[in-house]
C-alpha positions as CSV (number, residue, x, y, z in Angstrom):
1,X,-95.8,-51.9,69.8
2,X,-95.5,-55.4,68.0
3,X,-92.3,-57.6,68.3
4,X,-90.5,-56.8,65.2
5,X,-90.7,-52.7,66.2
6,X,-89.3,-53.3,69.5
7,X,-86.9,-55.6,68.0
8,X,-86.0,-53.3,66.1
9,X,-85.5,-50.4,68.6
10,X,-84.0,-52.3,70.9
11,X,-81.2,-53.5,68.4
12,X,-80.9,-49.2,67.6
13,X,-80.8,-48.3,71.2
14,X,-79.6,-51.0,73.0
15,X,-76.5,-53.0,74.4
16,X,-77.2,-56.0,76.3
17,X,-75.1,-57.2,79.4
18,X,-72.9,-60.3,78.6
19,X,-73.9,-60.3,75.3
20,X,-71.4,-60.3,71.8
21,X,-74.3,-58.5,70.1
22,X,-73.0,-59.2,66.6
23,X,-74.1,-63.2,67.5
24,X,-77.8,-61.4,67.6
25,X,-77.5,-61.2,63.7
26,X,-78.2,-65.3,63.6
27,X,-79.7,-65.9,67.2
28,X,-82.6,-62.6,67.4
29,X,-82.9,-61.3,71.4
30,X,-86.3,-63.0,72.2
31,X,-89.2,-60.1,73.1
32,X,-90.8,-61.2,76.0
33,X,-94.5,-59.5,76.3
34,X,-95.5,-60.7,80.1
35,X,-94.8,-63.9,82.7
36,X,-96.8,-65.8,85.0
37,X,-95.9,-69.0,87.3
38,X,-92.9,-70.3,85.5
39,X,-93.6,-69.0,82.5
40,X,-92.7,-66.2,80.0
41,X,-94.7,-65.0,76.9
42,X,-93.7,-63.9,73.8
43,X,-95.6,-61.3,71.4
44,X,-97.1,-64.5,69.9
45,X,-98.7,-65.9,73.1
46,X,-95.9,-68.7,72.8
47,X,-94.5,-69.5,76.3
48,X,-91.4,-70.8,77.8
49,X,-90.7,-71.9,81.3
50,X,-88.2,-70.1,82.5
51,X,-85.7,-72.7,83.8
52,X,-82.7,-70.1,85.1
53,X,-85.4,-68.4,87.3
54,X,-83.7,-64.8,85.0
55,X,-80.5,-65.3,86.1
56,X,-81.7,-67.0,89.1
57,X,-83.7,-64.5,90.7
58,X,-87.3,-65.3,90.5
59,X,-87.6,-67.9,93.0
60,X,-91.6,-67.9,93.7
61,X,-92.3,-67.2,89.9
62,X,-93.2,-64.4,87.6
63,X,-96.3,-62.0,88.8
64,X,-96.9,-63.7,91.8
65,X,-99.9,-62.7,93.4
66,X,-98.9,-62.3,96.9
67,X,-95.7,-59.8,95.9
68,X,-97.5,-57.9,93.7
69,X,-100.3,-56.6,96.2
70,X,-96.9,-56.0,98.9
71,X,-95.9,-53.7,96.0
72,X,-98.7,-52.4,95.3
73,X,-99.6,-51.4,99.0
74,X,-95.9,-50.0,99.8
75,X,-96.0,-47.6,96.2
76,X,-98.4,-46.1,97.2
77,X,-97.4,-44.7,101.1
78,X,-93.6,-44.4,100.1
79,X,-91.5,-44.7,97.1
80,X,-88.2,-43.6,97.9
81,X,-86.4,-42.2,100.8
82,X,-82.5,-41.3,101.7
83,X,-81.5,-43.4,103.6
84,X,-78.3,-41.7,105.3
85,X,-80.0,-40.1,108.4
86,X,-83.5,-42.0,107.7
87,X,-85.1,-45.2,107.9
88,X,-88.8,-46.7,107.3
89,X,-90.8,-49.3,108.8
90,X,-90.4,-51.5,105.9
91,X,-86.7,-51.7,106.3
92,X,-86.4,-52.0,110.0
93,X,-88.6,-55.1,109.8
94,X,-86.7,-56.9,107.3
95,X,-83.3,-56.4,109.1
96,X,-84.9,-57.9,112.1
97,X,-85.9,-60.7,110.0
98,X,-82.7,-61.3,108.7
99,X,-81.0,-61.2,111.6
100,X,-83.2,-63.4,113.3
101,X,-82.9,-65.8,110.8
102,X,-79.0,-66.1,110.8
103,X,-76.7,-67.3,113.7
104,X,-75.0,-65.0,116.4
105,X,-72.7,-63.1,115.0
106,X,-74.3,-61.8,112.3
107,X,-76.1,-58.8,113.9
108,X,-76.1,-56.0,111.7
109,X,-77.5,-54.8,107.9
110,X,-75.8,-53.2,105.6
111,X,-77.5,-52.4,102.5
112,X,-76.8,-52.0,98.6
113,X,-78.4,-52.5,95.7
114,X,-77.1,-55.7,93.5
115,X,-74.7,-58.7,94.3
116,X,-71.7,-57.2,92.8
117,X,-72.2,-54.1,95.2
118,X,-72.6,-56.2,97.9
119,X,-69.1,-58.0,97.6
120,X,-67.6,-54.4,96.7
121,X,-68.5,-53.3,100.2
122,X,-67.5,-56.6,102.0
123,X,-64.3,-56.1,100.3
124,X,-64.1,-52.6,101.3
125,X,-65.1,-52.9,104.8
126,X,-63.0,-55.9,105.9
127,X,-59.6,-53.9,104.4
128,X,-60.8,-50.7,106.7
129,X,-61.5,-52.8,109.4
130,X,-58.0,-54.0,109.3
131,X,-56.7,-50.6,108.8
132,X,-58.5,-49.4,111.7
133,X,-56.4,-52.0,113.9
134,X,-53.4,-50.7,112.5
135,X,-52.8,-53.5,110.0
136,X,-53.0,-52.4,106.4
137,X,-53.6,-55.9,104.3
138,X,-53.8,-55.4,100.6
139,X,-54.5,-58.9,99.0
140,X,-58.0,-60.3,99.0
141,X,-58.1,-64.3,98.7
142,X,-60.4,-66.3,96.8
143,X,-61.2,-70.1,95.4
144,X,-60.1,-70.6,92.0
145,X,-62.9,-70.9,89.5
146,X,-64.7,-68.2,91.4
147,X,-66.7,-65.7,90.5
148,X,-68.2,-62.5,92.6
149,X,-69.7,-60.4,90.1
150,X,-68.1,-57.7,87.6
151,X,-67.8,-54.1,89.4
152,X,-63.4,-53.6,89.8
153,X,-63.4,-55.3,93.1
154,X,-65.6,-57.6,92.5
155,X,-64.1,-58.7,89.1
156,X,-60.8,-58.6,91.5
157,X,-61.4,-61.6,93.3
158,X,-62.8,-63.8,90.7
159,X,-61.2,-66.1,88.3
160,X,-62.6,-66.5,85.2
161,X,-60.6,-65.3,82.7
162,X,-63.2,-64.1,79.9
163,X,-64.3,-61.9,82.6
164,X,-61.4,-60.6,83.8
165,X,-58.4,-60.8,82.0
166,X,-59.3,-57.4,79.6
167,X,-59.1,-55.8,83.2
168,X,-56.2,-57.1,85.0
169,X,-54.2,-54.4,84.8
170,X,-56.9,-52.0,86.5
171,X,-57.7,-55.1,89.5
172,X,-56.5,-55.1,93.1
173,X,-54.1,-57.7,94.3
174,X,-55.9,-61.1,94.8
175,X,-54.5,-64.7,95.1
176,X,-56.4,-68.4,94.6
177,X,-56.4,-71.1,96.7
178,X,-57.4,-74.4,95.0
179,X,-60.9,-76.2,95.7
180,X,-61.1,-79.9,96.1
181,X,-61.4,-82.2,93.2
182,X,-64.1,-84.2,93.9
183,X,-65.4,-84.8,97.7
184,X,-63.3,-87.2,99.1
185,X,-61.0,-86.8,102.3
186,X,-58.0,-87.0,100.0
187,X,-59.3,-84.1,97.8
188,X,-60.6,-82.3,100.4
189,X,-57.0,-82.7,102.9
190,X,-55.0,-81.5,99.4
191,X,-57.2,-78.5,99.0
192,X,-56.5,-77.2,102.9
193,X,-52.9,-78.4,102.5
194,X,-52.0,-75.9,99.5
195,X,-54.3,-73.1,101.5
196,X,-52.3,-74.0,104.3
197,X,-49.0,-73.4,102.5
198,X,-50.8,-69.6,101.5
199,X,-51.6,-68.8,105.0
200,X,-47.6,-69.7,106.3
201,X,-46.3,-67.8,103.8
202,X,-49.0,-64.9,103.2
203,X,-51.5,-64.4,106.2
204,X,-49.7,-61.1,107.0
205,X,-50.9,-59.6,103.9
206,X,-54.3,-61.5,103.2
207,X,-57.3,-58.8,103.9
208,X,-59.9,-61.3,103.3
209,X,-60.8,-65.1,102.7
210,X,-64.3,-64.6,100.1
211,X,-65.7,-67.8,98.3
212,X,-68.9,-68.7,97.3
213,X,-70.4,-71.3,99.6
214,X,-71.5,-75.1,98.8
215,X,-71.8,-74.0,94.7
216,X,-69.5,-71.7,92.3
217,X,-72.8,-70.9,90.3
218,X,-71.2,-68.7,87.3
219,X,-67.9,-71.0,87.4
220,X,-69.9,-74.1,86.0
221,X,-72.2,-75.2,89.0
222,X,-69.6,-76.8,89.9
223,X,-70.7,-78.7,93.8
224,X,-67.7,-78.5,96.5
225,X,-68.0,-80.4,100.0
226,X,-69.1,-78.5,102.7
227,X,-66.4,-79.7,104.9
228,X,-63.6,-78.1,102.9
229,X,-65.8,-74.8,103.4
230,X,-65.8,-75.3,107.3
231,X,-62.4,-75.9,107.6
232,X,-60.9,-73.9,105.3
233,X,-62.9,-70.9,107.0
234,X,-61.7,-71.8,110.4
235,X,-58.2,-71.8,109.0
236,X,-58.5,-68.0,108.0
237,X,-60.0,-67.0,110.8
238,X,-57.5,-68.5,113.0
239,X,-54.8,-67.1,110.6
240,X,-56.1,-63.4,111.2
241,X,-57.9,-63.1,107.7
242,X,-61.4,-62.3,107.7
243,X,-63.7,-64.8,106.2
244,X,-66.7,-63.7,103.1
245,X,-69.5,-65.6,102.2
246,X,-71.0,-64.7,98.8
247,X,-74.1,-65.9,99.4
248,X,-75.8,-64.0,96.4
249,X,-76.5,-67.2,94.1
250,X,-77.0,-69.7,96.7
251,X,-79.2,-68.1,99.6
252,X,-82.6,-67.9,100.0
253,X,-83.2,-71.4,99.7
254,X,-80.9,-72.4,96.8
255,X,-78.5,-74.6,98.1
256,X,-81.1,-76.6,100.3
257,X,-80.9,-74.6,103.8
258,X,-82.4,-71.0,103.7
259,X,-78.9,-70.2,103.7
260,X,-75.9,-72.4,103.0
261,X,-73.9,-71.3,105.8
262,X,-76.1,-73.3,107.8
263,X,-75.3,-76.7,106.1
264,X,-71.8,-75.9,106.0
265,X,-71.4,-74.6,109.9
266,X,-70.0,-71.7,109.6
267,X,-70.3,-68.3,110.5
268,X,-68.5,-65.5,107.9
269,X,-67.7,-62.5,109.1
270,X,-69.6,-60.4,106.3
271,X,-72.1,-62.5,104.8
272,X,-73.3,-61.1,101.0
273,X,-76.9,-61.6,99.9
274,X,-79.0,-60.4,96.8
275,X,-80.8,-61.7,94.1
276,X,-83.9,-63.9,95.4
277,X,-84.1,-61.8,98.4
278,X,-87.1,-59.9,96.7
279,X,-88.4,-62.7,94.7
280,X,-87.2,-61.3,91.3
281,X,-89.0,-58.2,91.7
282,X,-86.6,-54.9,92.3
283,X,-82.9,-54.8,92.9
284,X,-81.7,-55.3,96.6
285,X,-78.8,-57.1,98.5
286,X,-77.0,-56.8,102.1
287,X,-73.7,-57.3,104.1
288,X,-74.6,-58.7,107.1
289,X,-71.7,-58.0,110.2
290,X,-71.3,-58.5,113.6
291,X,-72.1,-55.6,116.3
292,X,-67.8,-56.3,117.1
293,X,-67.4,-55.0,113.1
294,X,-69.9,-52.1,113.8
295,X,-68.7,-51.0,116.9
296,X,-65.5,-51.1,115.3
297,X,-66.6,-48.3,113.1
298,X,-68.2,-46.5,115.4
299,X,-67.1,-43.0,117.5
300,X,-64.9,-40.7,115.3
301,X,-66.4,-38.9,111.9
302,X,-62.9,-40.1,110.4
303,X,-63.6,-44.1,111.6
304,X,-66.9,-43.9,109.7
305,X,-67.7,-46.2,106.6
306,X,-68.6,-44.1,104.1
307,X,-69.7,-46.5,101.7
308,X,-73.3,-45.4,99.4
309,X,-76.0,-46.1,96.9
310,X,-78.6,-43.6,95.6
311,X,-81.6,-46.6,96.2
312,X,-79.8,-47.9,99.2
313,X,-83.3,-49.4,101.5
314,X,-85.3,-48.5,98.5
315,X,-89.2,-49.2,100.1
316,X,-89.9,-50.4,97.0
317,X,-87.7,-53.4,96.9
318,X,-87.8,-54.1,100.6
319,X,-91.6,-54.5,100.5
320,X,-90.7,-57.4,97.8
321,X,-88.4,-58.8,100.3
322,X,-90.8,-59.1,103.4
323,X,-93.3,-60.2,101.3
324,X,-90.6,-63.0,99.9
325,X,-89.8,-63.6,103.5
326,X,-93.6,-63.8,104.1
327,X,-94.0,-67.0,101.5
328,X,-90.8,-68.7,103.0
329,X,-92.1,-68.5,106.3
330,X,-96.1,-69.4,105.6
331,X,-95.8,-71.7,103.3
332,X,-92.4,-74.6,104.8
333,X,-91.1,-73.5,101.3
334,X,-87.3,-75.5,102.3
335,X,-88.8,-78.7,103.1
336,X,-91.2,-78.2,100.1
337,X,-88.2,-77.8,98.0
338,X,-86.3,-81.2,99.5
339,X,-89.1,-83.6,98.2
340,X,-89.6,-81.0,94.9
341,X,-85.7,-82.2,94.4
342,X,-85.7,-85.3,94.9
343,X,-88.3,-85.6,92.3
344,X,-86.1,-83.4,89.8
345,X,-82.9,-84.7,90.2
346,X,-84.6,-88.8,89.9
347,X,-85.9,-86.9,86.1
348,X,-83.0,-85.7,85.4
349,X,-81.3,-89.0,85.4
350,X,-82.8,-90.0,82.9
351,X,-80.3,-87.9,81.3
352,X,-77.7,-90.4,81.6
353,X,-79.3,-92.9,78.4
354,X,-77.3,-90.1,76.3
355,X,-73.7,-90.9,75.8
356,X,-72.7,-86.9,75.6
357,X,-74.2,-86.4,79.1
358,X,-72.1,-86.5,81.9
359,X,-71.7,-85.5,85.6
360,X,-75.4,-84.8,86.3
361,X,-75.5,-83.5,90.0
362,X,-77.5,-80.9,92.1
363,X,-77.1,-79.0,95.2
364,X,-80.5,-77.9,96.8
365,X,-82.4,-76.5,94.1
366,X,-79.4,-76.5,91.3
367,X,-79.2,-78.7,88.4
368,X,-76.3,-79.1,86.0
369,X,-74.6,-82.0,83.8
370,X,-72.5,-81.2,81.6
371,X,-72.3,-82.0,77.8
372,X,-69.6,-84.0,76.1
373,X,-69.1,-82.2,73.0
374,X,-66.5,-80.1,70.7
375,X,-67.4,-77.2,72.3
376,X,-66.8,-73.5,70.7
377,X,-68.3,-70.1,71.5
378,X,-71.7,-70.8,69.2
379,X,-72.7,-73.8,71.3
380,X,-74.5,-71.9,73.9
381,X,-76.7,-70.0,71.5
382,X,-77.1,-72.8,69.7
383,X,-78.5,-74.6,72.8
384,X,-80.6,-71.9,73.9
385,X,-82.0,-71.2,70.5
386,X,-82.9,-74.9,70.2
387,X,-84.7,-74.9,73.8
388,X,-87.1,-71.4,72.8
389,X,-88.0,-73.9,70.4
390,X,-89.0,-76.6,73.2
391,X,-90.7,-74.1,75.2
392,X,-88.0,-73.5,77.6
393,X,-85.1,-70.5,78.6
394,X,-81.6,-72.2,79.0
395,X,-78.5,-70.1,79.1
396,X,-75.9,-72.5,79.6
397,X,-72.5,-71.8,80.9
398,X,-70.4,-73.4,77.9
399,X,-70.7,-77.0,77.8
400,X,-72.7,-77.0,81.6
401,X,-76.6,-77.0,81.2
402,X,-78.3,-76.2,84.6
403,X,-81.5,-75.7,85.8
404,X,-82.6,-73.2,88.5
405,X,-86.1,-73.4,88.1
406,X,-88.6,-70.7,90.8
407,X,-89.5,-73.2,93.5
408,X,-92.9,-72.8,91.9
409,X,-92.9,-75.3,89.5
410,X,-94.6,-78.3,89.3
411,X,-94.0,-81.9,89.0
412,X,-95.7,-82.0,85.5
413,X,-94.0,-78.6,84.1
414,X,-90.6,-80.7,85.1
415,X,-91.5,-83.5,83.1
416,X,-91.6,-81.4,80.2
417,X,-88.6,-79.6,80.8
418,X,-86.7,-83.3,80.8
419,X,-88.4,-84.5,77.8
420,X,-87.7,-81.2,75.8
421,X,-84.4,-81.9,76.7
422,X,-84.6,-85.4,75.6
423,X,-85.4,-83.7,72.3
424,X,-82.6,-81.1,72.3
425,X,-80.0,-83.6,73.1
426,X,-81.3,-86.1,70.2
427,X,-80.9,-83.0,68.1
428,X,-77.2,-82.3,69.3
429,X,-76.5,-85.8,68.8
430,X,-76.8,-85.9,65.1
């Protein structure tokens, strides 16, 4: 099939997620025929680094050698398997992984199939857990400017509005704390002050603390201190409120740490994770609890959490995620990535010579500044139309331009990225 077929059947068949398809009449989905390192081809052999790692998932880049012969060993001794009542060697080795890999307290996998599913059941199990010691809380927290995904109670506890205000009257009860402004003392102090004025008047009813650690990815990449996260988690906790890291975004190696509860010193009670944990390849993510939450659970038919996915385990994906653990652990991929950005943030400086650019900053392996311009809805298409023609795959989040590039990429391929867009910006500029 050539490009302008399957763009054609696709526009007949097809409706694409977070996507006003009627903007596809003057910026054409993009038909991408295969991907290798960094990059993604088109039907014409033209290629594009892909600098959103596909909505941040493909963190050792596309058709990587080492997770494809995983893959290809596991389809071909098991596929698929219920996993209520059965398990497989694949997954048993990955939990212990994990598990080794995270502090005390986090001693037990639960597992789902995408981030928004993960938060879902974090959401749902902290609420039974309370119910099961007699206290039925009905109001999840959150930050404000958060995001968690886009299943109901996911959507619940978010708050941005083109997301969720179509919904609101189908959401469960959810309040917003505020973040700090910036990461001073003073910001910080004013942040815990007004969640301390929730927890006096609210704690009762608060089921659940959830934010998104260190970076609100989907709410701008917008970089939070890590103090505000420690203490403001130790305030819920000591209030009686359970405490969720949504580590979907930010895990694996994102943030800086393998996982950014580390750098923030603090231990959640359910702990979400998805998207790199398989290097891009197959859907996958976990709730990681203590044994004091499982044991909780545990005895009566009518105490059980029955809470399921069709592909829960799926041998399939798990194969991509011990093989992703695998890389991590052979090849000092965190320490790789501190020089790597080092190197990417010191480019992307360079950025500042344009008077439109502002606030460039990076957390780990995330990029963002932000563009000063009249912003409207045909911005971001516009950008992103104007990078395909650099070479390069940029979605940005309204006037925010990030880069979350696999950790794959090399100092020369980020060179390019910058000076393409050196060349977007000019472009903008005119």
């Amino acid at each position: 099939m050539n490009a302008k077929t399957l763009l054609q059947d696709d526009l007949r068949y097809i409706w694409h997620p977070c996507t006003q398809m009627k903007d596809m009449d003057n910026f054409p989905i993009l038909p991408i025929k295969s991907g290798k390192g960094v990059y993604l081809y088109d039907f014409d052999d033209n290629k594009y680094i892909d600098c959103i790692s596909s909505w941040w998932v493909n963190i050792f880049g596309h058709n990587n050698s080492y997770i494809n012969a995983r893959l290809k060993e596991q389809i071909d001794i098991l596929e698929h398997i219920i996993f209520a009542g059965y398990t497989h060697e694949g997954i048993v080795r990955l939990s212990k992984r994990l598990i080794s890999a995270l502090p005390n307290k986090l001693d037990k996998c639960f597992y789902a199939d995408n981030g928004s599913s993960a938060v879902e059941i974090a959401l749902k199990m902290s609420h039974h857990l309370n119910l099961l010691q007699g206290k039925n809380k009905s109001i999840f927290l959150s930050l404000q400017n958060s995001y968690h995904g886009e299943t109901i109670g996911a959507l619940s506890v978010c708050d941005i509005g083109i997301y969720k205000q179509t919904y609101k009257n189908i959401l469960i009860s959810n309040m917003q704390t505020p973040i700090p402004k910036d990461s001073t003392r003073d910001s910080i102090n004013i942040a815990l002050n007004e969640l301390d004025s929730i927890l006096q008047k609210h704690s009762n009813s608060i089921c659940a603390f959830i934010l998104e650690p260190l970076v609100q990815c989907a709410g701008g990449m917008n970089i939070y201190p890590k103090e505000f996260v420690k203490e403001a988690s130790k305030m819920c906790k000591e209030a009686g409120i359970y405490v969720i890291f949504d580590e979907i975004a930010v895990g694996f190696g994102r943030s800086g740490e393998m996982f950014a509860l580390e750098e923030c010193e603090s231990t959640p009670d359910f702990l979400c994770l998805s998207k790199g944990i398989t290097g891009g390849y197959l859907p996958l993510s976990v709730v990681v609890v203590s044994d004091d939450t499982y044991d909780a659970f545990y005895g009566d038919y009518n105490k059980s959490f029955l809470h399921s996915h069709s592909y829960n385990g799926n041998p399939l994906a798990v194969a991509c995620a011990n093989a992703t653990f695998d890389i991590f652990e052979n090849n000092n991929i965190i320490e790789n990535n501190r020089m790597l950005s080092d190197f990417i943030f010191d480019k992307f400086c360079e950025l500042s010579e344009f008077s439109i650019v502002s606030n460039i900053r990076r957390k780990g392996m995330i990029f963002a500044f932000d563009l000063d311009v009249k912003y409207d809805r045909s911005f971001s298409l516009r950008f992103a139309n104007l990078a395909l023609k650099e070479g390069l795959i940029i979605r940005p989040l309204g006037n925010v331009v990030y880069f979350m590039p696999p950790y794959v990429i090399t100092k020369e391929e980020v060179i390019f990225v910058i000076n393409a867009l050196k060349n977007i910006i000019k472009t903008l500029g005119k």
